[in-house]
Structures are given as structure tokens and as C-alpha cells.
C-alpha positions as a Python dict, from the first residue, in 0.01 Angstrom:
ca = {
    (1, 'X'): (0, 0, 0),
    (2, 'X'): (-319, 6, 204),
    (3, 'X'): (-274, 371, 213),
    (4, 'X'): (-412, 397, -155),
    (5, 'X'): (-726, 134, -54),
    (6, 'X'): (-848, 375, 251),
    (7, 'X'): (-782, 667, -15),
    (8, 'X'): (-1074, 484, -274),
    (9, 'X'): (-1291, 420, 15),
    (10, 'X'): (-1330, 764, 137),
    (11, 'X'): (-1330, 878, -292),
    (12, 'X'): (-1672, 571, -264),
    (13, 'X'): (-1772, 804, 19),
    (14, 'X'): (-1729, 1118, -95),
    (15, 'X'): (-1933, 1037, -375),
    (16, 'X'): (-2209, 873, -216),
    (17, 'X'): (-2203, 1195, 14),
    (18, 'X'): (-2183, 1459, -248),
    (19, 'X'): (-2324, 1306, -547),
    (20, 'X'): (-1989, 1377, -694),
    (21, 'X'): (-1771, 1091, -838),
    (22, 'X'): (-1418, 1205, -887),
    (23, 'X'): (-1084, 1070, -977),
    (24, 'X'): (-828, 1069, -688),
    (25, 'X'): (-651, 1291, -907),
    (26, 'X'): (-903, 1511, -946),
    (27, 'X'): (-1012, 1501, -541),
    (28, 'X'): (-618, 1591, -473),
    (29, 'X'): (-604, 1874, -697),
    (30, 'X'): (-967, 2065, -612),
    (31, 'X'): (-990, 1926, -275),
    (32, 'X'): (-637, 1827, -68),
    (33, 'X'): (-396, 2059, -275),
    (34, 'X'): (-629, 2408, -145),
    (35, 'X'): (-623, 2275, 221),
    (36, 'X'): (-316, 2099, 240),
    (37, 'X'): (-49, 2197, -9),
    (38, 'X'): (-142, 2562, -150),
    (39, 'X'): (27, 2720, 161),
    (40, 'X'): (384, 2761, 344),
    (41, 'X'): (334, 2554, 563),
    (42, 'X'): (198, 2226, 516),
    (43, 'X'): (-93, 1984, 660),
    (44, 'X'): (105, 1644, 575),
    (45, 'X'): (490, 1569, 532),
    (46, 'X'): (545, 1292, 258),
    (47, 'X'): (923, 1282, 272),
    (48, 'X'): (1134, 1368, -43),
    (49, 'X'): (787, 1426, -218),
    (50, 'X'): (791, 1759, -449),
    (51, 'X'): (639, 1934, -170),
    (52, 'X'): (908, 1882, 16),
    (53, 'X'): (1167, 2014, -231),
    (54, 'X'): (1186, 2410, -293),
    (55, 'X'): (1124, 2464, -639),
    (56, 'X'): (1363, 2655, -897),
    (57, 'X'): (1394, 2973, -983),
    (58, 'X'): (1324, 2959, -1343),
    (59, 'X'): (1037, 2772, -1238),
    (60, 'X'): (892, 3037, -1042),
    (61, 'X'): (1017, 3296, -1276),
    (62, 'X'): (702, 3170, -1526),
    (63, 'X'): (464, 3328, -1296),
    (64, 'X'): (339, 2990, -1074),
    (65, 'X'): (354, 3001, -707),
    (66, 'X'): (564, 2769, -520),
    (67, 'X'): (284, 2538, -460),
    (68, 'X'): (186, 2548, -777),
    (69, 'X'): (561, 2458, -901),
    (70, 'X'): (537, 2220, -634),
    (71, 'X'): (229, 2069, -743),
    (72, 'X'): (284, 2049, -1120),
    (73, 'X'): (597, 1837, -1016),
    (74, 'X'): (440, 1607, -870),
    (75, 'X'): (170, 1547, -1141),
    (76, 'X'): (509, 1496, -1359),
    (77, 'X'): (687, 1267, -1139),
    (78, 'X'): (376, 1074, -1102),
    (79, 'X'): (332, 1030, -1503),
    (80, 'X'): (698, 932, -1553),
    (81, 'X'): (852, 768, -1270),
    (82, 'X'): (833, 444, -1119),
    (83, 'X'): (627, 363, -781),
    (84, 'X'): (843, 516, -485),
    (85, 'X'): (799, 686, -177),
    (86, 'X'): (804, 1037, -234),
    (87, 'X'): (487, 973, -478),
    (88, 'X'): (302, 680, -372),
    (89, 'X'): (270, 684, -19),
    (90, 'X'): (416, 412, 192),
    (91, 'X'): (604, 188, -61),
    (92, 'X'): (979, 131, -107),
    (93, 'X'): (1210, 374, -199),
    (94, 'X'): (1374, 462, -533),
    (95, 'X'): (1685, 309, -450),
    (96, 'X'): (1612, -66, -314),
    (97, 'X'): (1894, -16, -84),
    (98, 'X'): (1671, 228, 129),
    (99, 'X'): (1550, 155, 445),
    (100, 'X'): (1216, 53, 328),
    (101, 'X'): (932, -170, 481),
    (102, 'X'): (1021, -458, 249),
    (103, 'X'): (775, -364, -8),
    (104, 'X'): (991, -466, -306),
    (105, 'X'): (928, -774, -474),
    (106, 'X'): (963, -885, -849),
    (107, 'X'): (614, -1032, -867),
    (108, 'X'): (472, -792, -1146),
    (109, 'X'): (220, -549, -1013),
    (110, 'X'): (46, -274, -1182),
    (111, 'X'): (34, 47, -990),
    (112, 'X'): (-86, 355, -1150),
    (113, 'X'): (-100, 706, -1082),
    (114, 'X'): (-492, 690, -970),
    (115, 'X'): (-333, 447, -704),
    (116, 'X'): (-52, 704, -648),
    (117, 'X'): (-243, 958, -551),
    (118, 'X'): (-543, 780, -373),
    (119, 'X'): (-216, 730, -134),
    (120, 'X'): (-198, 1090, -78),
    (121, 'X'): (-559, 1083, 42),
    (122, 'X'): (-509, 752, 247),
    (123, 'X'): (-206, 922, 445),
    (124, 'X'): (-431, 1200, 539),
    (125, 'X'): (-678, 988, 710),
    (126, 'X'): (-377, 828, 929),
    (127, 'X'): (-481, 822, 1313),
    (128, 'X'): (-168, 906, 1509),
    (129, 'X'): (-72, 802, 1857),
    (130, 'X'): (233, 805, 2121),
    (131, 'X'): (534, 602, 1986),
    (132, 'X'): (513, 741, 1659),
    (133, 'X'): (318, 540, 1512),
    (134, 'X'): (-3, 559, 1293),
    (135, 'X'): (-333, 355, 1209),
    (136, 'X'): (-569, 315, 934),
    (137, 'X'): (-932, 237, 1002),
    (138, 'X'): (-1119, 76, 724),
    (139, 'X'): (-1451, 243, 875),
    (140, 'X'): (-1727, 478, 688),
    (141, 'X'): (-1799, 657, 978),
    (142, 'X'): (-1431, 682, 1067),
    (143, 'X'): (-1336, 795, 765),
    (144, 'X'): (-1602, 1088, 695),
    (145, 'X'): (-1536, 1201, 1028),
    (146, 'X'): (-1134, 1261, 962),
    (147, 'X'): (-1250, 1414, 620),
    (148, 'X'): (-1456, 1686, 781),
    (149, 'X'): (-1190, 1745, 1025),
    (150, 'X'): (-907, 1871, 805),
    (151, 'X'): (-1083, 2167, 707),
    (152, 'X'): (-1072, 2274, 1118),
    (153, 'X'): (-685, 2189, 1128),
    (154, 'X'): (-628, 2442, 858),
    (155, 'X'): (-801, 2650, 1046),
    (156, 'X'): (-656, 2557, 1377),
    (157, 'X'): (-274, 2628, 1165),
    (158, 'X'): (-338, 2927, 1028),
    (159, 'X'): (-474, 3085, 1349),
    (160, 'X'): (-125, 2960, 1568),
    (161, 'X'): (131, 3101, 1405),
    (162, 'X'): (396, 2907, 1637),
    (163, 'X'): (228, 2568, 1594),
    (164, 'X'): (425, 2337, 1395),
    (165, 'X'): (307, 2230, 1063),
    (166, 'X'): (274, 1834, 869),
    (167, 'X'): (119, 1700, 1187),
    (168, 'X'): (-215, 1583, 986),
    (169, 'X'): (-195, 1256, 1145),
    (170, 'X'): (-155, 1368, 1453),
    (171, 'X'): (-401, 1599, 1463),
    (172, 'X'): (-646, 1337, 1363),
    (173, 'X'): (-580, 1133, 1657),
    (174, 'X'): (-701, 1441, 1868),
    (175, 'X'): (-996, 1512, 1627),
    (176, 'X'): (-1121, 1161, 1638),
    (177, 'X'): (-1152, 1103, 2048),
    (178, 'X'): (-1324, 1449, 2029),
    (179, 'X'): (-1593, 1397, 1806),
    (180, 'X'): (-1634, 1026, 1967),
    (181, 'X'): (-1638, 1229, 2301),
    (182, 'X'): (-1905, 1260, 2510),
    (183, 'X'): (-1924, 1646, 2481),
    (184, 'X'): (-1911, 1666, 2103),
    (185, 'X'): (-2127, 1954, 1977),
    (186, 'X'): (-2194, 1893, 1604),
    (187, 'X'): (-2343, 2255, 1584),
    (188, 'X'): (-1999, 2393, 1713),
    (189, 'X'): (-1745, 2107, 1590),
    (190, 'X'): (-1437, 2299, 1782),
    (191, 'X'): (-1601, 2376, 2128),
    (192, 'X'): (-1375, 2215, 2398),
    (193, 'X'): (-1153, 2093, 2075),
    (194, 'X'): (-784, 2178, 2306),
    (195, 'X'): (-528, 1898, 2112),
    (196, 'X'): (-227, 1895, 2441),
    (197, 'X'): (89, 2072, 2288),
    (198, 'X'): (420, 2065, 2360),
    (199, 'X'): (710, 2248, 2307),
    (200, 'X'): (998, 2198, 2080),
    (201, 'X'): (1370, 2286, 2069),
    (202, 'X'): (1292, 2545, 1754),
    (203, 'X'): (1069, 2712, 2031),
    (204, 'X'): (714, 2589, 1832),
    (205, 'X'): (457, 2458, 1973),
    (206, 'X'): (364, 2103, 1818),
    (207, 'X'): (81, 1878, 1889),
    (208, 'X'): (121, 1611, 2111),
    (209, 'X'): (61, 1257, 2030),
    (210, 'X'): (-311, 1110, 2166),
    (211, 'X'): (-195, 820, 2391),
    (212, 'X'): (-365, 553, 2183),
    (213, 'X'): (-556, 410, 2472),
    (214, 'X'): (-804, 714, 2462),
    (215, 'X'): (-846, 685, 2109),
    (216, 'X'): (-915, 313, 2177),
    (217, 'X'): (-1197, 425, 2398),
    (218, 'X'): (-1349, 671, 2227),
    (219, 'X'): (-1351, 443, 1922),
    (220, 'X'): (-1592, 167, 2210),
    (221, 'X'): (-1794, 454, 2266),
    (222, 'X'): (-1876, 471, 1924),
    (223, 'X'): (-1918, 129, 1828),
    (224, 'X'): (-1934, -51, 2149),
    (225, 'X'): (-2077, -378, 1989),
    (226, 'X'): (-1822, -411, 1695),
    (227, 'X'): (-1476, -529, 1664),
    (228, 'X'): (-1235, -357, 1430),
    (229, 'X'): (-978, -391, 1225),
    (230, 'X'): (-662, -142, 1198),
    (231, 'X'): (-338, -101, 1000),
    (232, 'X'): (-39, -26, 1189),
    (233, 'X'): (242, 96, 1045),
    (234, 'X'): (527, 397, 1111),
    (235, 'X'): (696, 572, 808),
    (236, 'X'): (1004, 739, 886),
    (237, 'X'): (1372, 697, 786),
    (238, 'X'): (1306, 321, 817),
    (239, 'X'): (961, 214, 771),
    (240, 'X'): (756, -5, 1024),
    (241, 'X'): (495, -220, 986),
    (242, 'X'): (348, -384, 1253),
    (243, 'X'): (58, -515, 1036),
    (244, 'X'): (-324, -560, 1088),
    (245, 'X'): (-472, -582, 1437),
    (246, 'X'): (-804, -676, 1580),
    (247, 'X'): (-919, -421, 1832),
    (248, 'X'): (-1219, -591, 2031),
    (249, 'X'): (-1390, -275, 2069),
    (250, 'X'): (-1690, -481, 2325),
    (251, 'X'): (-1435, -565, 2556),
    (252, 'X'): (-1350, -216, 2590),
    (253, 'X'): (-1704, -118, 2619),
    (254, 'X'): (-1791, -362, 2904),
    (255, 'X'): (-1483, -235, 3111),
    (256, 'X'): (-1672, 103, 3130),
    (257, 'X'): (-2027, -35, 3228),
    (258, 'X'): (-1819, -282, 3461),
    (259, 'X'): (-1671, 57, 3620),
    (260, 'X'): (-2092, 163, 3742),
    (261, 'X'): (-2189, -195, 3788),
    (262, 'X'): (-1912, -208, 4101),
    (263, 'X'): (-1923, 158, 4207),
    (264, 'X'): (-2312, 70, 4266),
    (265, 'X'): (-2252, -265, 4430),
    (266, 'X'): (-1974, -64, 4648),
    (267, 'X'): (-2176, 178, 4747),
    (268, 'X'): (-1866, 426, 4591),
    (269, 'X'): (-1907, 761, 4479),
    (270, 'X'): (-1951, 698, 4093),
    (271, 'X'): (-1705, 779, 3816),
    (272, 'X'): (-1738, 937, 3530),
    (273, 'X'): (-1638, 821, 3184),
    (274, 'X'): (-1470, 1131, 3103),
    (275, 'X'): (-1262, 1130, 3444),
    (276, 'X'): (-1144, 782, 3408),
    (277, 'X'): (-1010, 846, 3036),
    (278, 'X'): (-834, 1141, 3193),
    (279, 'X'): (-652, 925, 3448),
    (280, 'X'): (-610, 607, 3253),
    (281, 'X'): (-275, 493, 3148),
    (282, 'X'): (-159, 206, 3038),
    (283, 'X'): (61, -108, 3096),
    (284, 'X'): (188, -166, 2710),
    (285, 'X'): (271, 96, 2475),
    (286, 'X'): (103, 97, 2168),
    (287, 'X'): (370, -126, 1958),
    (288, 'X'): (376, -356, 2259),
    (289, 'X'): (0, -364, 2250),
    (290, 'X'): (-1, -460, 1882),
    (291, 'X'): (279, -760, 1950),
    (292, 'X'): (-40, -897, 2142),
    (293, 'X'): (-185, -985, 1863),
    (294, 'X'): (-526, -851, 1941),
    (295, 'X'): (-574, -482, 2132),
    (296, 'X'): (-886, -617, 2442),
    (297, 'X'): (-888, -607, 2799),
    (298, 'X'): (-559, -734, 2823),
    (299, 'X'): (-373, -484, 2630),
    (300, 'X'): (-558, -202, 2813),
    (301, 'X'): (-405, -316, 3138),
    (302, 'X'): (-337, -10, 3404),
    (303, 'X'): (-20, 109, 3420),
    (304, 'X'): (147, 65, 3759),
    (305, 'X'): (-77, -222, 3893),
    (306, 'X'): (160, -477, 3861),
    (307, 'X'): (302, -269, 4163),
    (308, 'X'): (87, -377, 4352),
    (309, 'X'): (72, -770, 4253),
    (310, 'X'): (235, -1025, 4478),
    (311, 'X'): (554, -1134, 4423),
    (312, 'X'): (690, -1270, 4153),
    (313, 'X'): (435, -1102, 3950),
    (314, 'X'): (538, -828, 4053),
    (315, 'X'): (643, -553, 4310),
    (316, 'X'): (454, -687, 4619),
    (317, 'X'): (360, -327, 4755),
    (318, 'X'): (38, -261, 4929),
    (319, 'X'): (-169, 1, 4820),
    (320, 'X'): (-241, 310, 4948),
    (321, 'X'): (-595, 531, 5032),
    (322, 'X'): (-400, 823, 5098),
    (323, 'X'): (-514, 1085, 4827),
    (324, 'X'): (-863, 1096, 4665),
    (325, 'X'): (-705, 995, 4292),
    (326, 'X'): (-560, 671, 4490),
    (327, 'X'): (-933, 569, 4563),
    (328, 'X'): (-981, 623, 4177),
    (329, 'X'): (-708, 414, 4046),
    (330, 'X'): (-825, 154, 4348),
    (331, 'X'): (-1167, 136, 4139),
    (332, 'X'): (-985, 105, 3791),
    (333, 'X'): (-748, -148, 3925),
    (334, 'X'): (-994, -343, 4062),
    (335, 'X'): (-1235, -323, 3800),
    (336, 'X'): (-1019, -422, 3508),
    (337, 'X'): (-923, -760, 3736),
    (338, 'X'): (-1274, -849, 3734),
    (339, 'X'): (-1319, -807, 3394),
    (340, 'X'): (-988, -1024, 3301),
    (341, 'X'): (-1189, -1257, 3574),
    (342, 'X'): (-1428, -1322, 3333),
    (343, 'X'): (-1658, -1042, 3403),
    (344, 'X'): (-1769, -1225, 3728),
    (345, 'X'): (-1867, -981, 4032),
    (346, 'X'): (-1906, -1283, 4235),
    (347, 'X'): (-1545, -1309, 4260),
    (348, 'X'): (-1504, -961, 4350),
    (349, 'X'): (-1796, -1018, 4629),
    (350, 'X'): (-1522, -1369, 4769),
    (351, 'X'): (-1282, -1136, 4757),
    (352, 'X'): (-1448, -888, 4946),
    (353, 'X'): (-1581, -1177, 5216),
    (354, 'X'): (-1226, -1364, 5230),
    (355, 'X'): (-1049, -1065, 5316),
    (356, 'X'): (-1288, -954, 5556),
    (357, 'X'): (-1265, -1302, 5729),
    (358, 'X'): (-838, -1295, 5732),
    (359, 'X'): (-914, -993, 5858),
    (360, 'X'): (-1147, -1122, 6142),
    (361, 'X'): (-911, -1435, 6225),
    (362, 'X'): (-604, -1176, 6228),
    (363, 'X'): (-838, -987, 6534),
    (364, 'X'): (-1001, -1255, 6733),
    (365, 'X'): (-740, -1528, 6657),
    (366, 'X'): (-784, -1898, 6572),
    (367, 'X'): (-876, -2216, 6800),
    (368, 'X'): (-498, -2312, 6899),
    (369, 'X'): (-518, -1863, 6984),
    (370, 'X'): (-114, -1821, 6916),
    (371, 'X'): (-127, -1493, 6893),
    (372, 'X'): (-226, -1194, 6671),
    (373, 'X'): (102, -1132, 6539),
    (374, 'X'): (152, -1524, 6414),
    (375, 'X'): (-210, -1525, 6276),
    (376, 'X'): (-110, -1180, 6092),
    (377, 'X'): (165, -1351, 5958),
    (378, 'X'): (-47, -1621, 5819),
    (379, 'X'): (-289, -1452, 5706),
    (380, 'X'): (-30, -1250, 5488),
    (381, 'X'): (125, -1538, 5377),
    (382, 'X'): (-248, -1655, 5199),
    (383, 'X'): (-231, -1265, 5033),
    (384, 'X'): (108, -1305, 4928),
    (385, 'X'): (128, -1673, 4824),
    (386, 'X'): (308, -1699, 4476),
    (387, 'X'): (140, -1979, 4325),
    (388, 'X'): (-119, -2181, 4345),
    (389, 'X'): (-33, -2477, 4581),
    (390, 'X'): (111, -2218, 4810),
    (391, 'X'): (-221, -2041, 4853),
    (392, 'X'): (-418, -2348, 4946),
    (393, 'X'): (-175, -2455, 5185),
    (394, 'X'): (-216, -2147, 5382),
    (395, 'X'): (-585, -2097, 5362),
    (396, 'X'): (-645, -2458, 5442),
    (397, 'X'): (-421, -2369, 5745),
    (398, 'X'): (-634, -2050, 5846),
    (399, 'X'): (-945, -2298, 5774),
    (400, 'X'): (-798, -2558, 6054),
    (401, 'X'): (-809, -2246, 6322),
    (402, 'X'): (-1101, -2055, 6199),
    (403, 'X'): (-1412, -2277, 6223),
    (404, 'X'): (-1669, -2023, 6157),
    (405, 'X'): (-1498, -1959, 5818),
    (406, 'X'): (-1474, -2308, 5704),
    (407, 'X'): (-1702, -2338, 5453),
    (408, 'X'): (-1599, -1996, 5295),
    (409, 'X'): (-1275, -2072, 5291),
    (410, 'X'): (-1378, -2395, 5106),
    (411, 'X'): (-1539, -2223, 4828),
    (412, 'X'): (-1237, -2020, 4805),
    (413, 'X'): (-1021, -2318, 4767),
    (414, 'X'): (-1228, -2507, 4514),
    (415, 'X'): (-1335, -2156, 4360),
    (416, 'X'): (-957, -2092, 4297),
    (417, 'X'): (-873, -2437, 4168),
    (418, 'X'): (-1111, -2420, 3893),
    (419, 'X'): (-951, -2101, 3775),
    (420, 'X'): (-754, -2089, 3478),
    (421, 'X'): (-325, -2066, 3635),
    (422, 'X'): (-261, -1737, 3453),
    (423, 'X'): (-578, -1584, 3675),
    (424, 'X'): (-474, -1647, 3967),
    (425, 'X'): (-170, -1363, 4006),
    (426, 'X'): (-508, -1176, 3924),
    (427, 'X'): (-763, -1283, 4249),
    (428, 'X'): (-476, -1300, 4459),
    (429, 'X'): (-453, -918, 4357),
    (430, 'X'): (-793, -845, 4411),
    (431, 'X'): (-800, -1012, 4751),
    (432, 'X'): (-491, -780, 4847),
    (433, 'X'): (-659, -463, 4704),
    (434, 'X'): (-981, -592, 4925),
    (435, 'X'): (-769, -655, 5249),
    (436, 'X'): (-602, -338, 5219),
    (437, 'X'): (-905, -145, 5150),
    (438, 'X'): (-1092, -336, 5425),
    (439, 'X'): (-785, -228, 5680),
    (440, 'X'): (-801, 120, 5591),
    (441, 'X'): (-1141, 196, 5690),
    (442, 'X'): (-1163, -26, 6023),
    (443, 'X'): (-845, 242, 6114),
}
């Protein structure tokens, strides 16, 4: 299980940091079993594991603790029983009849207990996210970080006394965009550290799950030239593995220096990194995003904008300026189109000068002059056209009656017909956006 490889790489780290070199079973019994284990309530749930099991009485009556019991159970299990999931985290059950990830095989493979309990480790360095799901990150920096922060979730536990326990992985999700964050303090590690909560039916708070776009971004704020690598998987009563995914951390970098580029070419009121985090949400859900093969531009697409797409792409509505976070979502849906348009602001600049010329035909009217209402209805029929052919049928209509817009609405045409087919739902949305935008100040 790749749980047990990250568990080695942060044992390579932890040496190279330290200048100690320990066994995993060493790091889990001087190092995780203190913060994790030796304590009521736990950092990280492994299910039917020993921890999760109360120990006997006659066990206890020898003068160990429960976590002690606990813990010297495990080291037996681990000796004398086969691989399974309640000792080596993430493989099959005991019984192959469990719902399992499909780990069992009869190709002979030696596990042993170092790899049992490097698993442990791995598990603890599990990024959480909405959906209930969890990544690994095969990333030194990553890695260290998530290390250091287990120490402040102990902390965090023992000092909310209704905050659910076992939500390691969780927490790390939180802990990670943090110390990515712009605001991260390394001289006080917890200032403006506030993981969202939530209540549950046992009337505990719990942690909420990060949504996994923000960890996505923080993650492009660290490494904003690299691509990475991630393991996605859920364990639960049945075991999901949605299996290794590129995340093309660049793509997500350029989105955010897109966002100035256009506020400066706009002449809008800039946004900040932090307030467009806050607001973003997203299209796909994280095991959606995975089915995409790679998590880019694409699988960061804004939820809700397909609202605002023409027909059948999607609902057709027109947007509207009529609150001060519409005018931010205007600049995130507009500046994630460009940036699925190949990063090029020259098509946000036709956009900009086609809609301000429908505009201008809709108000002075064309050659034939058959009214404002029919050239209104043209003119919407180029922002709404579904396909392709449709749209250059209608502009090369408006082109007929508008002569001093002829050659612009040329370069449209053969701008458009050099554009990939699955673009164009895209420009025709950014034309829209630009039209509607355009009508709302002329008001």
C-alpha cells in the first residue's frame, strides 16, 4: 500500500532532519504513540485496529494503561498475524470476503511489520478533502510540513473538549492551505489557524472537510512551476481507490496572475488572492475531478457558470451586476474562460470590441434600418447561437447591415473558425458576459 512508501519517505526525512535514523517501529512507538495513541481520544481512526478495541480487564489489571494494553496489542498482532487492515494500513481485510479495495492477489509478496507500521505513519500524512476522500503527496516539503503539524492538532484536541477526535487527515487538509497561505507566520505557526467546524448529531463539534480546490491552490502557491503527483484513495466500510493523478500545479498558478493581468487591462478594482480562494467553488467535486484524469484548469472550473452559457451548454441566463460579489464572480468567470482560451487576452479584448459593436448596431441600426427591436433580436441570436455554423450565419448577417463593423466582424468569423469546436461554448460565453457587462453600465 502506498501508505507504507510515504511512511519511509518522511522516516528518509526525519533522519536527514534530525540526524536520527530510526525504524518505523521505533518512530511509532517514541514519536506517533505519545501524540497520537497515549490518550482517550485519538488523532487517527484505523478501523478494527487494537486501538480501536477496549482492552480487557485482566489486561489492565497488570498495571498498563489502556493505551499501553492497546499498544502492546498491536506490536503482537503485527508479529503474528497476516497483512490486514486493522494493522497495515489500507490493504484487504482478514476475511477476503470484505469489502476491500481489491488488494488481494496470490502473487507472493513479502510484507513485514517495518512495512506495517511505516503504514501507520503514511495514514497520518493523509490530506483530507470534501467527499471523503484523502490524498497522499509524495513531496519533501509536503511531508515535513504535515509532520510538524500534528504536534498543534494535539494541541488544538486537548484544548476543545467538544471537538471530535480521529480527524488527523482532516485536520491536515486545513493545516496544509494554512502554512501554504499567504499569512503564514512561522514564528507563531497557529495565528489565524481557524479549521471551519461543524456540528454533529452527538452535539460535537468536528472539523470540516477543506474543499479540495483550496488545497489545490495553496499547493500552486507553493510550487507554482511544478506538477504533482497524488494518491487518491477513501478507506471506509468499502475501500476506494481512485488511483494516481497529475495535478498541473502551473496551470493553477497562471489562473491567479491571469486574475491581475485582466483586472489591470479592465481598469477593475483588483482582487486579492486570498478573497478569490474565499469565494471560489467549483464545477466537479473532487472524485469527479479525479475521473478527469488530470486536476488543471479544466477541473477547477467555477461552479455555477455553466448558468450562464448559451444553450445547450447550458442554462442560457444572463448575468447579473446587481451585488458587489456578482462583479467578483464576473472577473473569475471570465478569467478562467480566457485561460481555457489558451491564455490569450486578445480574445478577451474581440470579445470586448464585438459586443460593443452588437451593441452599437442594436442602437443606431443597420443599412436596410428595420428596426431596433429586429436588430436586437439578431444581435441576440449571434450571443446565443448554439454551434458553430449558427454563429457565422448571424454575424455574417449583422456584417451585411453594419458596414463600419465589417472587417471586425471578419476577424471574428475567421478568429472563431480557427478555434478548436469544444472552445467555442467558451467565447460565445465570454462575448455574453462582455455584452451584458457592456449593457449594464451604458444604463
Amino acid at each position: 500500500m502506498y501508505t507504507s512508501f510515504i511512511g519511509k519517505h518522511l522516516l528518509r526525512l526525519y533522519a536527514q532532519k534530525t540526524g536520527k535514523e530510526i525504524s518505523a517501529r521505533r518512530f511509532f512507538d517514541e514519536v506517533m504513540f505519545p501524540l497520537f495513541f497515549d490518550d482517550d481520544r485519538h488523532l487517527l481512526h484505523v478501523g478494527n485496529s487494537p486501538f480501536f478495541q477496549p482492552p480487557s480487564a485482566k489486561d489492565i489489571a497488570g498495571g498498563l494503561s489502556k493505551s499501553q494494553v492497546r499498544l502492546a496489542n498491536l506490536h503482537q498482532n503485527i508479529a503474528n498475524d497476516p497483512p490486514n487492515m486493522a494493522i497495515f494500513v489500507g490493504y484487504a481485510a482478514k476475511d477476503p470476503s470484505g469489502t476491500t479495495s481489491g488488494q488481494v492477489t496470490n502473487i507472493p509478496i513479502t510484507i513485514t511489520g517495518e512495512d506495517m507500521y511505516a503504514s501507520w505513519i503514511g495514514e497520518a500524512l493523509a490530506i483530507g478533502v470534501s467527499g471523503g476522500f484523502v490524498f497522499l503527496l509524495n513531496q519533501p516539503d509536503v511531508l515535513w510540513t504535515l509532520y510538524e503539524g500534528w504536534a498543534y492538532y494535539r494541541k488544538y484536541l486537548n484544548q476543545s473538549p467538544s471537538l471530535k477526535a480521529n480527524q488527523i487527515e482532516t485536520w491536515n487538509g486545513h493545516w496544509l492551505a494554512h502554512c501554504f497561505g499567504k499569512n503564514y507566520d512561522p514564528g507563531n505557526p497557529m495565528y489565524q489557524m481557524e479549521p471551519d467546524l461543524a456540528d454533529n448529531k452527538e452535539g460535537q463539534h468536528s472539523i470540516a472537510s477543506k474543499d479540495w480546490v483550496r488545497i489545490v491552490f495553496a499547493l500552486s502557491r507553493k510550487f507554482p512551476g511544478q506538477s504533482v503527483t497524488i494518491y487518491a484513495y477513501s478507506l471506509s466500510k468499502t475501500n476506494i481507490t481512485l488511483g494516481f493523478i497529475n495535478v498541473l500545479l502551473p496551470q493553477v498558478n497562471r489562473f491567479f496572475e491571469m486574475i491581475d493581468n485582466l483586472m489591470h487591462i479592465d481598469n477593475e478594482e483588483s482582487l486579492s488572492s486570498p478573497q478569490v480562494e474565499q469565494m471560489y467553488e467549483t464545477y466537479y467535486r473532487f472524485k469527479e475531478a479525479c475521473k478527469l484524469g488530470v486536476i488543471g484548469l479544466k477541473a477547477i472550473e467555477p461552479a455555477h457558470l455553466r448558468e450562464y452559457m448559451p444553450k445547450p451548454f447550458g442554462r442560457g441566463k444572463d448575468f447579473s451586476f446587481d451585488t458587489h460579489s456578482a462583479n467578483i464572480y464576473f472577473q473569475i468567470y471570465k478569467t478562467w474562460i480566457i485561460a481555457m482560451l489558451s491564455n490569450k487576452t486578445e480574445l478577451n479584448e474581440l470579445a470586448h470590441e464585438l459586443a460593443t459593436a452588437l451593441h452599437a448596431f442594436e442602437i443606431k441600426g443597420g443599412a436596410s434600418s428595420r428596426g431596433k427591436s429586429t436588430d436586437a433580436r439578431l444581435t441576440e441570436e449571434v450571443r446565443t447561437a448554439p454551434n458553430l455554423i449558427k454563429f457565422i450565419d448571424k454575424l455574417s448577417e449583422v456584417m451585411d447591415q453594419r458596414a463600419d463593423d465589417a472587417d471586425l466582424f471578419r476577424y471574428a468569423k475567421d478568429t472563431v473558425l480557427k478555434m478548436p469546436a469544444d472552445l467555442f461554448p467558451l467565447f460565445i460565453t465570454l462575448l455574453r458576459f462582455e455584452y451584458t457587462y457592456l449593457k449594464t453600465k451604458k444604463a
